[in-house]
C-alpha positions in Angstrom: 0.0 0.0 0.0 1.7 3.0 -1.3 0.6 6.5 0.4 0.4 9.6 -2.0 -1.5 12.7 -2.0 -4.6 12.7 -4.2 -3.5 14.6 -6.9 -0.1 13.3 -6.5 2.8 14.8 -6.0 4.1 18.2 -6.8 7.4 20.2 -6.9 7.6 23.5 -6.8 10.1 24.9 -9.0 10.1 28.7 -7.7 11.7 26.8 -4.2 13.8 25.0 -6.5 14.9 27.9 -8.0 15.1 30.1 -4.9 17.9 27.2 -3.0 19.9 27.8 -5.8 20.0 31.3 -5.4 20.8 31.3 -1.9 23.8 28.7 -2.5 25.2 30.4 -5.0 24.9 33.7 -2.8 27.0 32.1 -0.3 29.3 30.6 -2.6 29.9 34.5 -3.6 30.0 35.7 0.0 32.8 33.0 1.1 34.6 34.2 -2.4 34.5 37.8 -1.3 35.6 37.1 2.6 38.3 35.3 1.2 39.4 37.8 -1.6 39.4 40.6 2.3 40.6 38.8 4.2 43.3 37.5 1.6 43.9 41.4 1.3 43.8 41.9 5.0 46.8 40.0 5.1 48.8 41.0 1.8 48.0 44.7 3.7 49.9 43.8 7.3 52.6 41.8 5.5 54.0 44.6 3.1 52.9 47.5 5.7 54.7 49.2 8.9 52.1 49.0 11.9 53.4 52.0 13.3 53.3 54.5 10.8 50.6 52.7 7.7 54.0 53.0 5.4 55.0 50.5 3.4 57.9 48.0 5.0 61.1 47.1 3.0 59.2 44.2 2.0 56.3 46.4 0.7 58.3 48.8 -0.9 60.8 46.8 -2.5 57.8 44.8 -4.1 55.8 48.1 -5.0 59.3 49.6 -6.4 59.8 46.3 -8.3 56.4 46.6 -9.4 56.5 49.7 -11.4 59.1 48.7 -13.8 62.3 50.2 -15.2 60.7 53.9 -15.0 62.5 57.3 -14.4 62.8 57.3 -10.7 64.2 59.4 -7.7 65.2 57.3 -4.7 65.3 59.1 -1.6 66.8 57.6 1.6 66.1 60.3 5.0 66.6 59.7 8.6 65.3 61.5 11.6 68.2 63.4 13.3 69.2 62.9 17.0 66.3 60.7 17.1 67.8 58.2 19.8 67.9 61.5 21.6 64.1 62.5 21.3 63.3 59.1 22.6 65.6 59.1 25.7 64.7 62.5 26.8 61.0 62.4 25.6 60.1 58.6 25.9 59.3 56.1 23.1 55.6 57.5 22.5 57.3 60.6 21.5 59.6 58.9 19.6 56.5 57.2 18.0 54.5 60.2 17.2 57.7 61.9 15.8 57.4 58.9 13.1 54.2 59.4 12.9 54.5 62.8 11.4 57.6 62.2 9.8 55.1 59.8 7.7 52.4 62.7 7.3 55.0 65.0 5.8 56.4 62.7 3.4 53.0 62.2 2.1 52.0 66.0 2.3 55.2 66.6 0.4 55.7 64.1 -2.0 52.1 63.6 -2.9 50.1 60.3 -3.8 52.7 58.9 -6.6 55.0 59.2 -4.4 56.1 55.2 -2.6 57.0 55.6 0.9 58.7 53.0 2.8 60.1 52.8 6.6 63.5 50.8 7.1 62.9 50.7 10.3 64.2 52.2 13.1 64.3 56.2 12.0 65.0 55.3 8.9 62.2 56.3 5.9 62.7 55.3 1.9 60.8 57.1 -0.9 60.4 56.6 -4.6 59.3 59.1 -6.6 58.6 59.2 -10.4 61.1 61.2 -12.4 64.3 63.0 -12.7 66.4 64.1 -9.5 66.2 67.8 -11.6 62.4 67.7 -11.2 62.1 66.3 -7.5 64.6 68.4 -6.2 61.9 71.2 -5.4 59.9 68.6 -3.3 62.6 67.3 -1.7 64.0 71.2 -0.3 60.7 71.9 1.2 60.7 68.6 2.9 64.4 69.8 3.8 63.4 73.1 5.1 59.7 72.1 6.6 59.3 73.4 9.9 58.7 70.0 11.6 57.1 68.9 15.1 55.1 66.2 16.4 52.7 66.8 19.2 53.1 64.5 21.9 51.5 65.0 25.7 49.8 68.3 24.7 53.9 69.7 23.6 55.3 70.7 20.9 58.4 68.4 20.2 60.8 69.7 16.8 62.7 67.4 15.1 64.9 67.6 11.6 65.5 65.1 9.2 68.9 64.1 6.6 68.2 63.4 3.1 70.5 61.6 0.5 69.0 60.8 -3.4 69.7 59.7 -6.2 68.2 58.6 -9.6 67.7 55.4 -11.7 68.1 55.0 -14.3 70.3 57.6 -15.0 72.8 57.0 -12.0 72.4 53.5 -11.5 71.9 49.9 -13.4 69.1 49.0 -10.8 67.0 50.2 -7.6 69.5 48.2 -5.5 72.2 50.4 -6.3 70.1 53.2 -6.3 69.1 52.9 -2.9 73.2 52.4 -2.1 73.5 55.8 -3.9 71.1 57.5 -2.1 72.4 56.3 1.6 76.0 57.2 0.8 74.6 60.9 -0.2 72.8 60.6 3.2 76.2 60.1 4.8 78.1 63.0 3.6 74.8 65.1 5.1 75.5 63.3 8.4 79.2 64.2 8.2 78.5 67.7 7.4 76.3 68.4 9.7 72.6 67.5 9.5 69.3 68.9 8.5 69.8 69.1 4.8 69.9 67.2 2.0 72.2 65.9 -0.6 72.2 64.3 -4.1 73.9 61.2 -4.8 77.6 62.5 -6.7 79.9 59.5 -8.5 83.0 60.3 -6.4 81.2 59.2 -3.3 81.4 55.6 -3.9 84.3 56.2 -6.0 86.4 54.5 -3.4 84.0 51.8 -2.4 83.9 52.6 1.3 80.8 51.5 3.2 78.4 53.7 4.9 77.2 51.7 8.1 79.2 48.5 9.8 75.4 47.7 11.2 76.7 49.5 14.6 74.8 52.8 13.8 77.5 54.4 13.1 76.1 56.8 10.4 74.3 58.3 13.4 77.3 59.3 14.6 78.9 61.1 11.8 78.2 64.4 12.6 78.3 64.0 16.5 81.1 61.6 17.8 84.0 64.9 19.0 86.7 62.2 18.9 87.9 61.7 15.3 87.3 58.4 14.4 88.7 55.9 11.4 87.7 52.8 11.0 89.8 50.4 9.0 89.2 46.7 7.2 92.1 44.9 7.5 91.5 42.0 4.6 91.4 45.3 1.9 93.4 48.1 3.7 90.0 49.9 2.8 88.6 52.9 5.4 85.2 52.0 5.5 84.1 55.1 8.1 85.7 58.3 9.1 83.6 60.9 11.0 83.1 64.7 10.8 85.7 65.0 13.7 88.4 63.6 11.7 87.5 65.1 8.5 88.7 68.0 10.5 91.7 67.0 11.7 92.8 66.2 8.5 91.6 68.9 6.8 89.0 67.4 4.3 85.7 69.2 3.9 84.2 65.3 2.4 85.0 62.0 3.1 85.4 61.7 -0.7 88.1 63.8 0.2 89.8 62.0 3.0 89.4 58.5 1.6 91.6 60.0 -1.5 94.3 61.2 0.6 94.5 57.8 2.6 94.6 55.8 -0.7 94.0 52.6 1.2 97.1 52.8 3.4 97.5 54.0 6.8 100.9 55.3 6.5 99.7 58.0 4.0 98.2 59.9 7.1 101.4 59.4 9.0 104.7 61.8 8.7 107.3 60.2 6.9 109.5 60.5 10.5 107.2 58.6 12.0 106.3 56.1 9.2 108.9 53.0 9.9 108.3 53.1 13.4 104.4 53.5 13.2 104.6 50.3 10.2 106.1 47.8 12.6 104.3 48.4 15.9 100.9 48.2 13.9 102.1 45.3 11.8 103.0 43.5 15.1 99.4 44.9 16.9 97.5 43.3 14.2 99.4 40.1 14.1 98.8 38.8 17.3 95.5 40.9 18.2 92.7 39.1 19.3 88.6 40.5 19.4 88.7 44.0 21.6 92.6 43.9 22.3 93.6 47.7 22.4 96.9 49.0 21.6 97.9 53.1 22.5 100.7 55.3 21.2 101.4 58.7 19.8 102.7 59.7 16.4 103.1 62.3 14.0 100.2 62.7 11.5 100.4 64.7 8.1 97.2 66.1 6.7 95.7 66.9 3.7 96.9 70.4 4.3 100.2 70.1 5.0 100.0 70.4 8.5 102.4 67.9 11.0 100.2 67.5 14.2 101.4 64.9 17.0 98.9 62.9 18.4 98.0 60.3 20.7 96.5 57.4 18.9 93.7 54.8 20.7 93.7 51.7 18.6 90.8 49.1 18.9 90.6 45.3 17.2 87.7 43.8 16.5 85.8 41.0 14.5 82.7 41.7 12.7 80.1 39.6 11.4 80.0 41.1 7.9 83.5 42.7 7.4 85.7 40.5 9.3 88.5 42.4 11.3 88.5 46.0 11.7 90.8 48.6 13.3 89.4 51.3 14.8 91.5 54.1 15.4 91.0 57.6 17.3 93.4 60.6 17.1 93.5 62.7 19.9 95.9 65.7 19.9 98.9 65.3 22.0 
């Protein structure tokens, strides 16, 4: 006995019709939370929490993404900035970045790709010639700049280097490289102002940061400072201080006169004696061994200065053994 309705059974294709509307509206709402959500996390991957710009991840891919066009590279840091946070606190600090960010952007406009190293460090991209930017980058120079932190006023400066790719360098790599050493000579002259990239600034090859923060110190360390890579002979950092001392108005400059040889610097007097006790020094040194003496140094000038020389050994993870040496007038 089979049970049936009397007029049999029926379907009812509108409800038919209707289910499949309602699957395929879900199918399309699970697409699109995936597509966000996807988003979501391309957004905090290539983005700086702090400051909304891009990382070096982000901005590497975004720089990468544009193609071989006419670009300035900018690289800028935030002068005496461990300073602002030790006497204002790291929420200063934070809010200095902060605005650092909104002047960029208020500066550079919305072309303009702006990245955060880290630290105090900012990278921008911007399309066209270094002749064309320069403008833009002078009023970021001379901005009047302060970030309000705790109901105060709190001024701070930045140091700009650039360059331009193509028509300084084969690729944004080097590019960047340009831009950082023309940051340097900023930090060795001084601070607060900015600098395009010049060929005889990497002329030499010598590096711009041993990853000890030294650039930071360029313009501020009073002792004069060399530091020295033993495997090339190459100075790879001299600060303001000894730029002095020696006479040099650019580290272009100095590393020209030293010629990859220490006893360049030294008066010819002095020279033998100075050769053997650093030959010996270096021979037996071992990591943070310190040797002290005083010599006669020549500068660029012409001028024979006697001095007291502080001389440090050390190892470092990415250019092996280094010599730092301080002059102190004797």
């Amino acid at each position: 006995m089979k049970l049936a309705p009397a007029k049999g059974w029926r379907y009812n294709k509108w409800n038919w019709f209707m289910g499949y509307i309602v699957i395929i509206d879900f199918a399309i709402a699970g697409l699109m939370l995936w597509v966000i959500s996807g988003r979501i996390l391309e957004r905090k991957a290539t983005l700086d929490p702090l400051t909304q710009a891009y990382n070096r991840q982000g901005f590497d891919w975004k720089l990468a993404s544009q193609g071989e066009k006419e670009t300035t590279v900018i690289m800028l840091d935030i002068d005496d900035f461990k300073s602002i946070n030790d006497v204002f606190g790291h929420q200063t600090g934070d809010a200095v970045l902060v605005q650092l960010t909104r002047n960029l952007q208020k500066c550079f406009g919305p072309k303009a790709i702006i990245g955060r190293n880290g630290g105090d460090e900012f990278v921008v991209a911007l399309p066209g010639r270094m002749s064309d930017n320069r403008p833009a980058i002078k009023g970021l120079s001379v901005l009047k700049q302060e970030a309000a932190s705790n109901g105060e006023a709190i001024p701070f400066s930045v140091s700009i280097g650039y360059s331009e790719f193509p028509g300084q360098a084969k690729d944004y790599e080097e590019a960047l490289k340009f831009a950082d050493a023309a940051l340097y000579e900023v930090k060795i002259a001084g601070k607060n102002n900015f600098a395009s990239y010049k060929s005889s600034l990497t002329e030499k090859k010598h590096h711009n940061q041993l990853g000890l923060g030294l650039r930071a110190l360029a313009a501020g360390d009073p002792t004069p400072l060399l530091v020295m890579q033993m495997d090339t002979k190459e100075a790879i950092y001299v600060n303001k201080s000894l730029l002095e001392l020696f006479g040099c108005e650019l580290s272009s400059e100095f590393y020209d006169y030293y010629g990859q040889s220490l006893l360049n610097l030294i008066s010819p007097g002095d020279q033998a004696r100075v050769k053997k006790e650093f030959t010996d020094f270096v021979e037996s040194a071992v990591d943070e061994e310190r040797f002290r003496g005083d010599c006669q140094i020549l500068t660029a000038d012409a001028r024979t200065l006697r001095v007291f020389c502080d001389m440090k050994y050390s190892v470092n993870q990415r250019y092996g053994a280094l010599v730092h040496i301080s002059f102190v007038l004797n």
